[in-house]
C-alpha positions as CSV (number, residue, x, y, z in Angstrom):
1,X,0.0,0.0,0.0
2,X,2.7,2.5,0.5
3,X,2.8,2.9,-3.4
4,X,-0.7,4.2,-3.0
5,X,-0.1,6.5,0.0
6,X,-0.5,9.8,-1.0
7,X,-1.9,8.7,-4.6
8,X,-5.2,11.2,-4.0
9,X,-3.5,13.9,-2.5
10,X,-2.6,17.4,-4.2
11,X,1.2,18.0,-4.8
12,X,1.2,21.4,-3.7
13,X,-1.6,20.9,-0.4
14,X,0.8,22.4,2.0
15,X,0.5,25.8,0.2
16,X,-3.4,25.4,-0.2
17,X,-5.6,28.0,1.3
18,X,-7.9,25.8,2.5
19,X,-11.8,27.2,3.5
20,X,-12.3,26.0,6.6
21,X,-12.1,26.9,10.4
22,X,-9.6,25.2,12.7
23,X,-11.0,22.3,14.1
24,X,-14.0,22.2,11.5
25,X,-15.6,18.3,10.7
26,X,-14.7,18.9,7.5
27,X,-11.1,18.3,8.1
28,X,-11.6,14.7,9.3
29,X,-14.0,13.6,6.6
30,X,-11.1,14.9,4.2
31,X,-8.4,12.5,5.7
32,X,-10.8,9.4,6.5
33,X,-11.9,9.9,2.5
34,X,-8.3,10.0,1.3
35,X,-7.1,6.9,3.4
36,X,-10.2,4.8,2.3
37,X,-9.6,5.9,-1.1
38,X,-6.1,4.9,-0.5
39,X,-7.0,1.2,0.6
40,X,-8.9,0.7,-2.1
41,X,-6.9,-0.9,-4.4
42,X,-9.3,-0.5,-7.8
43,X,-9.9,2.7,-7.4
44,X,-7.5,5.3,-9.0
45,X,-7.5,8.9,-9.5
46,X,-8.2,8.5,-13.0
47,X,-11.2,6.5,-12.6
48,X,-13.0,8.2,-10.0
49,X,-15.4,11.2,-9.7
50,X,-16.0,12.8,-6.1
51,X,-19.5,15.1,-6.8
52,X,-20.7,17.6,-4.5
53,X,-23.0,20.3,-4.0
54,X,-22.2,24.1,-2.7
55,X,-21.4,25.0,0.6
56,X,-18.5,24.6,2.9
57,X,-18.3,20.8,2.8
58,X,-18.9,20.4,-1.2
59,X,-15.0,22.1,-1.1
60,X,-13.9,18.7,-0.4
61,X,-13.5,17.3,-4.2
62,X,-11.2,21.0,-4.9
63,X,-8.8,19.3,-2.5
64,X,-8.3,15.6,-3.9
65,X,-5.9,14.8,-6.9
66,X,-9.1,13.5,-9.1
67,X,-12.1,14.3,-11.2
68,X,-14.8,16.4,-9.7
69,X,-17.7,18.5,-10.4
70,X,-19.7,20.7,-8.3
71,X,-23.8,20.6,-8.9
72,X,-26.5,22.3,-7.7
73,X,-27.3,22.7,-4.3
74,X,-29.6,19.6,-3.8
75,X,-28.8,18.1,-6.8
76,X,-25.6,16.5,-6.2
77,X,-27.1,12.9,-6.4
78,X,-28.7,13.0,-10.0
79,X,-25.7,14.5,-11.7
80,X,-23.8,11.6,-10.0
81,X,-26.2,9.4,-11.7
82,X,-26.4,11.1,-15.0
């Protein structure tokens, strides 16, 4: 796995301004998404799509080395789909 460590994550993070407050949720669900991304051997950048919304929390895909795309607010699941 240590070839994969890493594997979703920005080169230049460190110098990212990122959007949320210290100690904000969203920080957690960003590191718990990358390490199961990580661990999952059949998934690759390339081949996935993280979709959100707006808001605070829909910042998450601008922060991943993948695809993403940013919907509508409430329509995040049938643009997924589409």
């Amino acid at each position: 796995m240590s070839e994969r460590k890493n594997m979703f994550t920005l080169e230049n993070e460190k110098e990212l301004d990122i959007a949320w407050c210290p100690g904000c949720g969203n920080f957690g669900i960003l590191n718990i998404l990358k390490k199961a991304l990580e661990e999952m051997e059949e998934i690759t950048p390339n081949n996935f799509v993280l979709v959100s919304g707006i808001g605070q929390a829909a910042k998450i895909p601008h922060y991943f080395k993948n695809n993403a795309f940013n919907g509508l607010h409430g329509r995040t699941l049938p643009v997924a789909f589409a």
